[in-house]
C-alpha distance (Angstrom), angle and dihedral (degrees) to the residues before:
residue distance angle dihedral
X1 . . .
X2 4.14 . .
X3 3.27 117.7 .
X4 3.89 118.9 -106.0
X5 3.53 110.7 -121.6
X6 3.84 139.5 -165.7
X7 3.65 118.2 -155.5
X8 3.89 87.1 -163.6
X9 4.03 92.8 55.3
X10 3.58 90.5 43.9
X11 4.04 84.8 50.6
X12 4.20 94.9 60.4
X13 3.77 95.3 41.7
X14 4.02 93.2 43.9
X15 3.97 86.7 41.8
X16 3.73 110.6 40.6
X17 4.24 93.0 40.0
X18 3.95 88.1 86.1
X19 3.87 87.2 38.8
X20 4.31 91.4 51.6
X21 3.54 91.3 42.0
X22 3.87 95.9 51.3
X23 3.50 83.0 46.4
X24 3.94 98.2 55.4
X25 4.41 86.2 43.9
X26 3.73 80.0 61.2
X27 4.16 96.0 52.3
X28 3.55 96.1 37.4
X29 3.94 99.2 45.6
X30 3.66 97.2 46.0
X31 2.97 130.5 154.8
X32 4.08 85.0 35.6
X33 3.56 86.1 50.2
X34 3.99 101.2 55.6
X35 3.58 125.9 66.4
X36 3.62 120.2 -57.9
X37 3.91 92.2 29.0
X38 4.01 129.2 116.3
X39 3.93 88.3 -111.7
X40 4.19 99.6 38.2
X41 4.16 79.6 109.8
X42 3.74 98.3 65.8
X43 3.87 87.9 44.4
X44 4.08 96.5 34.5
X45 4.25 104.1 139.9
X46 4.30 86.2 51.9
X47 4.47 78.5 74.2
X48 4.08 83.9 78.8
X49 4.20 92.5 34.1
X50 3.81 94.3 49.4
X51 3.76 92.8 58.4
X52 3.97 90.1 38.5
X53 3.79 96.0 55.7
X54 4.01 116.9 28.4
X55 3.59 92.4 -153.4
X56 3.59 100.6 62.3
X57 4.46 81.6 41.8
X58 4.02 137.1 74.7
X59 3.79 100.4 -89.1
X60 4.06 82.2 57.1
X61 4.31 87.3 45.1
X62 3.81 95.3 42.1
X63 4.17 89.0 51.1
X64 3.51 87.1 55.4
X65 3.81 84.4 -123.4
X66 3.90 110.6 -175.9
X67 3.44 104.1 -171.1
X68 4.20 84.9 91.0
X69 3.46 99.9 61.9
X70 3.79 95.1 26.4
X71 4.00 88.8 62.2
X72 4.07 92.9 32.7
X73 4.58 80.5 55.1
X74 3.61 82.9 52.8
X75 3.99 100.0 45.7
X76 4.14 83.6 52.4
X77 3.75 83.5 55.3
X78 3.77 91.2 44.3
X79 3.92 91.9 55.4
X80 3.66 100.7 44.1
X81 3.95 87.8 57.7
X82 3.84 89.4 42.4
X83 3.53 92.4 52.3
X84 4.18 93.6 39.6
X85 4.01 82.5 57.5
X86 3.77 95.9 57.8
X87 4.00 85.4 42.6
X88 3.74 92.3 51.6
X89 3.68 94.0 41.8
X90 3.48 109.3 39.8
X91 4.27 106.6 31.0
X92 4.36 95.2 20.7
X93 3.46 99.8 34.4
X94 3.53 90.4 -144.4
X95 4.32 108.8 -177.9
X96 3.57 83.8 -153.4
X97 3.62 95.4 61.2
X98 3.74 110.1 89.9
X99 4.20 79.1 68.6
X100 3.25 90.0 73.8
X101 4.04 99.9 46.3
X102 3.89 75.9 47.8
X103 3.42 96.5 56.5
X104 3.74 96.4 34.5
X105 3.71 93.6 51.8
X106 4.23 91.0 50.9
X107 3.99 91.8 51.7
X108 4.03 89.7 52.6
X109 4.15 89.3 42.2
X110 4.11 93.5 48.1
X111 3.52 91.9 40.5
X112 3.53 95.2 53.3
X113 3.73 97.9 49.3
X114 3.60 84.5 52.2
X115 3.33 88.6 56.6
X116 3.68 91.2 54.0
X117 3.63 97.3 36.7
X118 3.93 87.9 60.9
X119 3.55 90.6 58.1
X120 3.43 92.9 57.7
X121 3.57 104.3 38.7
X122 4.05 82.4 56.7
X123 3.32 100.0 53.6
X124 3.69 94.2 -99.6
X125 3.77 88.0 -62.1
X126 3.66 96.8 168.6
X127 3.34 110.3 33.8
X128 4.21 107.6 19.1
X129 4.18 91.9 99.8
X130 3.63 95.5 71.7
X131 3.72 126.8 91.2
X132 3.97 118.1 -101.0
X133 4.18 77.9 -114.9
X134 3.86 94.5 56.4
X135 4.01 93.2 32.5
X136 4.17 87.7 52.5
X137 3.88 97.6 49.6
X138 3.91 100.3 24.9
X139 3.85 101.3 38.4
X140 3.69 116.8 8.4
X141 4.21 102.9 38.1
X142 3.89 85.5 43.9
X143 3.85 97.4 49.4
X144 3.62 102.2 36.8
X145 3.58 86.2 68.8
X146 3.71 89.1 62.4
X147 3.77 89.0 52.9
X148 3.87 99.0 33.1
X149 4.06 97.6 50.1
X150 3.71 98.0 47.4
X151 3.74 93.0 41.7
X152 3.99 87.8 60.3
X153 3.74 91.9 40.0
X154 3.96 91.3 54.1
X155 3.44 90.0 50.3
X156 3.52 99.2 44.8
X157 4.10 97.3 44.5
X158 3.75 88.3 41.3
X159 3.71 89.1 59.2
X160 3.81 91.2 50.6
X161 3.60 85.1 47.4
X162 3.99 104.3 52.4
X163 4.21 77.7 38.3
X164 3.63 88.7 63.4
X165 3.96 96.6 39.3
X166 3.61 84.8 69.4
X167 3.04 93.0 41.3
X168 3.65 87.3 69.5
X169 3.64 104.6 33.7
X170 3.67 87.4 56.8
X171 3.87 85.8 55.8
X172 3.68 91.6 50.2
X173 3.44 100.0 42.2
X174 3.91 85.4 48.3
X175 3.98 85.8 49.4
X176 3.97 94.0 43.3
X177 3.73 87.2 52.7
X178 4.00 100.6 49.1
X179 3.98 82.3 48.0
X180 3.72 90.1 59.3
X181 3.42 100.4 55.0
């Protein structure tokens, strides 16, 4: 059986692995990476973002606060199994494939509800000094993508996937039948 693609799912895991992975340089190399450091230049838009979000600033880097790195680690993760599902879909034609996207697509969704769901469970700690200006176009527009996208690709591959479960329990109750007779 062919594997059901989506040139639109392809299109956000193709397009936002560069974006993730610039992303994670920017956890893992701070301080270099924030402004004042030797590599600020290659990361130079994250001087608005660190003082919109706390977690991705110093007063998150000087608490020795994980959860940066810990969810950059998993966005790596994320993007390897993105990328693996375009691999296995487009040049293997691996059946088994859209699994993956699947799976890939609920890490990024749960992950970034976490995300969100930490911010509210602290009060807003991170993020609740901004203006409801800066919050809408620096915070919210940016990381409702993250929860919007994956939310339609898990719906969408997870109707291709029940489609092709019975698929193949038709199949094998077709084959259990002819057995029978």
């Amino acid at each position: 059986m062919a594997v059901k693609t989506h040139a639109w799912i392809t299109f956000w895991f193709v397009l936002t692995a560069p974006v993730v992975l610039w992303d994670a340089g920017y956890c893992f190399m701070r301080p270099r990476s924030m402004l004042g450091g030797d590599l600020h230049w290659i990361w130079k838009p994250y001087e608005i973002y660190q003082n919109i979000d706390y977690v991705y600033g110093i007063k998150a880097l000087e608490e020795n606060n994980g959860f940066t790195n810990a969810q950059s680690f998993l966005n790596i993760v994320e993007t390897f199994m993105s990328l693996t599902y375009v691999y296995l879909a487009y040049v293997s034609g691996w059946s088994p494939a859209p699994l993956i996207g699947f799976v890939t697509a609920s890490m990024t969704l749960s992950k970034t509800v976490l995300y969100w769901a930490q911010e509210y469970y602290c009060g807003f700690c991170a993020i609740g000094h901004n203006t409801v200006s800066d919050l809408i176009i620096y915070w919210i527009i940016p990381n409702g993508l993250w929860i919007v996208v994956p939310s339609l690709i898990v719906v969408r591959l997870g109707k291709d996937l029940i489609a092709s479960l019975h698929v193949a329990e038709r199949v094998a109750t077709k084959t259990a039948s002819g057995k029978q007779k």
